[in-house]
C-alpha positions as CSV (number, residue, x, y, z in Angstrom):
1,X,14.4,-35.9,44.5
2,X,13.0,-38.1,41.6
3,X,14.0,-37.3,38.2
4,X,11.5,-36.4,35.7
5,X,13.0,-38.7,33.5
6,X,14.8,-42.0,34.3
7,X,15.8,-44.1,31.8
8,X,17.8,-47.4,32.7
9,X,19.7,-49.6,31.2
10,X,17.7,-49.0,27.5
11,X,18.3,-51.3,24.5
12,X,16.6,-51.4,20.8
13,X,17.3,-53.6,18.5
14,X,15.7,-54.6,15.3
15,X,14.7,-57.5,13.2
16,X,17.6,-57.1,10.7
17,X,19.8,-57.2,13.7
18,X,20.5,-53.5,13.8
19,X,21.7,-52.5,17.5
20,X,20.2,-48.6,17.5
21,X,20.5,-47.9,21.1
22,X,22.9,-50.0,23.8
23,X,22.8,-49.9,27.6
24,X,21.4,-46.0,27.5
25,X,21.5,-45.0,31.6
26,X,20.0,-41.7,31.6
27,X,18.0,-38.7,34.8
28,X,17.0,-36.0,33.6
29,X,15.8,-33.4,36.7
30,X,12.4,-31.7,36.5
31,X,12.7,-28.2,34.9
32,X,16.0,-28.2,33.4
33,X,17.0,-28.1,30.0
34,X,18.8,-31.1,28.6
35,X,20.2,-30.9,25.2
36,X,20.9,-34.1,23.2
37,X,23.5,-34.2,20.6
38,X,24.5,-36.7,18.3
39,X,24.9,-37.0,14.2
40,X,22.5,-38.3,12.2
41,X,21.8,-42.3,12.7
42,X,23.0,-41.6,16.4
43,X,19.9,-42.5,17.9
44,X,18.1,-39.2,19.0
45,X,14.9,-39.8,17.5
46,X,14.4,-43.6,18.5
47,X,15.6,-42.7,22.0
48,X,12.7,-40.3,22.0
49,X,10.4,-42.1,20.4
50,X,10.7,-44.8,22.8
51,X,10.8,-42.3,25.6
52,X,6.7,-41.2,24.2
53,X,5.6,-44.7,23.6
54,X,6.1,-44.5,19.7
55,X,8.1,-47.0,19.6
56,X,8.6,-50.0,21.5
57,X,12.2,-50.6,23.5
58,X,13.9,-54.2,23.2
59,X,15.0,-54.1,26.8
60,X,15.2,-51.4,30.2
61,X,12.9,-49.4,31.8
62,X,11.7,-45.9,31.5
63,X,9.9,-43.4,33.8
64,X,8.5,-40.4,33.0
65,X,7.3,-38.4,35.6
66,X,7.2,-41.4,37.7
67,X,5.2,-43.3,35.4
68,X,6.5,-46.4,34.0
69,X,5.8,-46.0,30.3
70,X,4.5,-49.2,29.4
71,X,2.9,-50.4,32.7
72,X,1.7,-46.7,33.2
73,X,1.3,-45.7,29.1
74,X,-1.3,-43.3,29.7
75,X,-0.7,-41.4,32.3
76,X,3.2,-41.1,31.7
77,X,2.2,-40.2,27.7
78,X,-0.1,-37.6,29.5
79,X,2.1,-35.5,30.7
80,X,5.0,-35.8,28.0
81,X,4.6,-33.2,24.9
82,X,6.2,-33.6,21.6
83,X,7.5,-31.8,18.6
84,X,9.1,-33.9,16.1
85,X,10.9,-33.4,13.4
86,X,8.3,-33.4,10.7
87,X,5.7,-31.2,9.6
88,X,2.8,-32.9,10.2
89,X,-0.5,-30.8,10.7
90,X,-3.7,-30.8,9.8
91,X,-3.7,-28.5,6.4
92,X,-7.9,-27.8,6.2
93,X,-8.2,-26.9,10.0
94,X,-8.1,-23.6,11.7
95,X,-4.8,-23.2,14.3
96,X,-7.6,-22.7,16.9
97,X,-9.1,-25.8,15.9
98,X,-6.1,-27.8,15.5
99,X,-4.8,-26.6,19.2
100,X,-7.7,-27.0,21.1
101,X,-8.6,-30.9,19.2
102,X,-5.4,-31.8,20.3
103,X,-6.0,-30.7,24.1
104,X,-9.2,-32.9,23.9
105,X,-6.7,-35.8,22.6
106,X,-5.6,-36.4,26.2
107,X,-9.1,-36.0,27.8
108,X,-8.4,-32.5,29.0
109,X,-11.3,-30.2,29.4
110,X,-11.9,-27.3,27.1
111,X,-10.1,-24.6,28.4
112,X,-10.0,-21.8,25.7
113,X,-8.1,-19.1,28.3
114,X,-4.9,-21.7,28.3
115,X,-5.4,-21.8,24.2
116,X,-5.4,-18.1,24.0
117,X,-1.8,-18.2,26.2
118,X,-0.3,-20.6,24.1
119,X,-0.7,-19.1,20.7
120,X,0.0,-15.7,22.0
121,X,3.0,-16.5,23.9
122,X,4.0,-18.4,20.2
123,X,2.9,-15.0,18.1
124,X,-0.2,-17.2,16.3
125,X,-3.2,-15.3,18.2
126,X,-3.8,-13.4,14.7
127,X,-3.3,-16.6,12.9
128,X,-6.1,-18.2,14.8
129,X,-9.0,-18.5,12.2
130,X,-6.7,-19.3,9.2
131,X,-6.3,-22.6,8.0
132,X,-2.8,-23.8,8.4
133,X,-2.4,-24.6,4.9
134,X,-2.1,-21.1,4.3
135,X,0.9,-20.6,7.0
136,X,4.7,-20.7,6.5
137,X,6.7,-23.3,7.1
138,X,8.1,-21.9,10.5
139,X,4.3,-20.6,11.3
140,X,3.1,-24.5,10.9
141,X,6.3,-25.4,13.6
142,X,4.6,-23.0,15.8
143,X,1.5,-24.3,15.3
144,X,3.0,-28.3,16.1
145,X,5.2,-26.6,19.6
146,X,1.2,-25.2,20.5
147,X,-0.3,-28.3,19.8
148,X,2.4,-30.4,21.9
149,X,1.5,-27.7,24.9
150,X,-2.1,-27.2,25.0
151,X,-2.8,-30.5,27.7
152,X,-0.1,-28.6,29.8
153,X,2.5,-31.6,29.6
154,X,5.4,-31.5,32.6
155,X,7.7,-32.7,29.8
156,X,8.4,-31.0,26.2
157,X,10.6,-32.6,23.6
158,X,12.0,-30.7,21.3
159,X,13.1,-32.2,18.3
160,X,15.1,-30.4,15.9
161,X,12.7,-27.4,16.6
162,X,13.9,-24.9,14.5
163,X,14.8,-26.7,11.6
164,X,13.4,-24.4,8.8
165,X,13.1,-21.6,11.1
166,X,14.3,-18.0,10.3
167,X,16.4,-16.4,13.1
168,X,14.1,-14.0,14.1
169,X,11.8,-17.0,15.0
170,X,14.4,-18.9,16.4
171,X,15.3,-16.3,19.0
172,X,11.8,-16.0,20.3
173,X,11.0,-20.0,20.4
174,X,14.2,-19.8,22.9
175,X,12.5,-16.6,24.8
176,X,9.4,-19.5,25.1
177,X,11.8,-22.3,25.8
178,X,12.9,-20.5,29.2
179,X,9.6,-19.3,30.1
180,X,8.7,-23.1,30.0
181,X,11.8,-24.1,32.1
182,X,10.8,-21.1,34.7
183,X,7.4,-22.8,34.6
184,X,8.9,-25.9,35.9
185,X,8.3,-27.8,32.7
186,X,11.3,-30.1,31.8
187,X,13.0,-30.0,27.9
188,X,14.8,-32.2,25.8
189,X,15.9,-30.7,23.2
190,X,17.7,-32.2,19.9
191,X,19.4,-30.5,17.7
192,X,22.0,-29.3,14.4
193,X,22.1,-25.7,15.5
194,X,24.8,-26.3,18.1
195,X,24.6,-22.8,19.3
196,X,21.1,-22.9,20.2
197,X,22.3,-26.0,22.9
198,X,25.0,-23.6,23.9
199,X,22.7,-20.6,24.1
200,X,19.8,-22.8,26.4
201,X,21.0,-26.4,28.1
202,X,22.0,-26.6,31.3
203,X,23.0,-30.1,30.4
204,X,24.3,-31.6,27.6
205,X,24.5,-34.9,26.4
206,X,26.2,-36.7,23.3
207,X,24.9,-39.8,21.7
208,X,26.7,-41.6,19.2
209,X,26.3,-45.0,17.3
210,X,23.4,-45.4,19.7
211,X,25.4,-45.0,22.4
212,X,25.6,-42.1,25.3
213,X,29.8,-41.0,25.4
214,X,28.9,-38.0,27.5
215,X,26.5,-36.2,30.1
216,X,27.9,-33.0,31.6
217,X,26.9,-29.7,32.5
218,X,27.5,-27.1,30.0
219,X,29.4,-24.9,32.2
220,X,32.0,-27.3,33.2
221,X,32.0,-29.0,29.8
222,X,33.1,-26.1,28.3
223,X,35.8,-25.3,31.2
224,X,36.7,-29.0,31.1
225,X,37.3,-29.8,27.2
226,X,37.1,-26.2,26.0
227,X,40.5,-24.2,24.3
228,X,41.5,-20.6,23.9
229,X,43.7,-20.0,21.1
230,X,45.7,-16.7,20.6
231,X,47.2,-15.8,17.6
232,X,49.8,-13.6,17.0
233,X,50.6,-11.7,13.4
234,X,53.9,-11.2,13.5
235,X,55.4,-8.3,11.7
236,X,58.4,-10.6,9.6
237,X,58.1,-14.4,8.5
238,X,59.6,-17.1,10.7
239,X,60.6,-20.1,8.5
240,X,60.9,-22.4,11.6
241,X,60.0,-21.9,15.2
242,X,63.2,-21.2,17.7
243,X,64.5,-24.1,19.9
244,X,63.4,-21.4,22.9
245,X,59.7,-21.8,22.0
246,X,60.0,-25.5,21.6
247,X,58.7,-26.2,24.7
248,X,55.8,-23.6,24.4
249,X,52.3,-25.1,23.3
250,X,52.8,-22.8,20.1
251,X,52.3,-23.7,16.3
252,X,53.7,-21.6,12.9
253,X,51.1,-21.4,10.8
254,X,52.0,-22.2,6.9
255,X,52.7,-19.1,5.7
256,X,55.3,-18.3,8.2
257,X,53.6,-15.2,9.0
258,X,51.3,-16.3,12.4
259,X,52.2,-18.0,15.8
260,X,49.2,-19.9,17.1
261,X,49.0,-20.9,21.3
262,X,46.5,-22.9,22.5
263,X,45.8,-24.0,26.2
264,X,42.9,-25.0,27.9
265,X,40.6,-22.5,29.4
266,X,40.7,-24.1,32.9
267,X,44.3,-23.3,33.0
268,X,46.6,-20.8,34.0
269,X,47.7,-18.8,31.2
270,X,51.7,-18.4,30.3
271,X,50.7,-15.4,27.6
272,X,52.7,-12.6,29.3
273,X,55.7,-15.3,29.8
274,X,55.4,-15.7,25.6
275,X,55.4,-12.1,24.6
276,X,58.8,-11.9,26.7
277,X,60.0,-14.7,25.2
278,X,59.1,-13.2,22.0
279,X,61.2,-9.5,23.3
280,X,63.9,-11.2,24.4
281,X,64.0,-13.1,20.5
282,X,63.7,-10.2,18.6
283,X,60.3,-11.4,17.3
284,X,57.6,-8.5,16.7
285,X,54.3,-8.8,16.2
286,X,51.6,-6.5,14.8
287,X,48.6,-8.0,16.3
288,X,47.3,-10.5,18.1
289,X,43.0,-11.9,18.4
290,X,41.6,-14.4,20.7
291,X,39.1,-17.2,20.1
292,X,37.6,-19.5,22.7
293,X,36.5,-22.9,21.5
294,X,32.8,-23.6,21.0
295,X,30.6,-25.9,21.9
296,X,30.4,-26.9,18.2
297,X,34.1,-27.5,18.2
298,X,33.9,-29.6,21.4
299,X,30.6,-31.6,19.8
300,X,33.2,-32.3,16.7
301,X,35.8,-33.6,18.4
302,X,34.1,-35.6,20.9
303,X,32.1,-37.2,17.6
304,X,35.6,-37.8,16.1
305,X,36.8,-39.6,18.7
């Protein structure tokens, strides 16, 4: 099966001799949700950009839904819709107007029963008539996610879509995001809220210093690199571990007071082999918590490396 998106073998380069993107190898599959992480400078926008004919690519090839996006510019930016990062919308105009102009951009036909979907399904149906001038800031992102839908693209980018955005909003832009994928539209999504790519991708990939280090699916990325830490308050302070735990993936906090074991979440556990160790020592605890490592923590380290 053809990939919605095939990127290969991408560069960009600039005048001053600024490398932004190297060798970028890249399929993403029709209706799945890819998320795109990097830091800022990584390369996220200019990938993007380049991927909706904004900007022009030094080198490489890029399909989008089969269409080669230079040789076949209007058809492949036909059925690509984006949300970039900025506000920018068209203050004096009515959402209504503003949607449905847009839809016209790309030679669609007037179709005012798919307008009335879209800015329902995006809670702007009373917002209609008012001139987005007078909306909110995370009424107007609404407004630029209906405008990038109404010519019914087969791919959405996302970028940094809830920047600005209260959680209440946030929550239902995902409960949209998934109708899309279910839909069959494909998403790329960038973002700094790294729960939102932990709450939605299927796929996640890291870009940094124009470069892609990693393209995995979330699942087994976060089986794969992910930790669980216990952590055990123990009832009197230890001023040095025992020689008996030495071998033990374990850590004394600073204080004295906590015991800290880490292992991955892929493996086997030795927890009940610790707490006898710990009988057998003399060494009582009071209570113990869990945490699993996030996808943010994973994101952080990766980018560290």
């Amino acid at each position: 099966m053809q990939p919605e998106i095939s990127i290969k073998n991408l560069n960009k380069s600039y005048d001053s001799g600024f490398q932004a993107l190297k060798d970028i190898n890249l399929d993403i599959s029709r209706g799945e949700i890819f998320a795109l992480l990097g830091p800022n400078g990584a390369g996220k926008t200019t990938l993007i950009s380049i991927i909706c004919g904004l900007v022009n690519m030094s080198s490489g090839q890029v399909l989008a839904a089969g269409n080669d996006i230079i040789r076949d510019y209007r058809r492949a930016r036909q059925a690509i819709g984006l949300v970039p990062q900025e506000l920018a919308t068209d203050s004096f105009e009515t959402v209504w107007a503003a949607v449905s102009f847009s839809r016209g951009l790309f030679g669609k036909p007037a179709n005012p029963a798919h307008i009335e979907k879209i800015l329902k399904a995006l809670s702007l149906w009373d917002k209609r008539n008012n001139h987005i001038m007078t909306l909110s800031g995370g009424m107007k992102r609404r407004v630029m996610i209906a405008k990038a839908l109404s010519h019914e693209p087969r791919i959405l980018f996302l970028d940094e879509p809830t920047a600005g955005v209260d959680v209440e909003l946030r929550r239902d832009m995902w409960a949209l995001v998934r109708q899309l994928r279910e839909s069959g539209v494909t998403i790329i999504l960038t973002t700094h809220y790294i729960e939102e790519a932990e709450e939605m991708a299927d796929r996640i990939g890291v870009i940094r210093q124009g470069e892609i280090i990693l393209v995995e699916d979330k699942d087994q990325l976060m089986s794969k690199l992910g930790k669980k830490e216990l952590r055990l308050q123990l009832q009197n302070k230890l001023e040095f571990l025992p020689p008996e735990l030495a071998a033990e993936s374990l850590e004394l906090s600073e204080s004295g007071q906590e015991l800290i074991y880490t292992f991955a979440q892929h493996e086997q556990t030795g927890i009940a082999q610790l707490l006898r160790t710990l009988g057998d020592l003399g060494i009582e605890y009071r209570d113990l918590k869990t945490r699993e490592t996030s996808l943010e923590d994973i994101f952080v380290g990766l980018v560290r490396e």
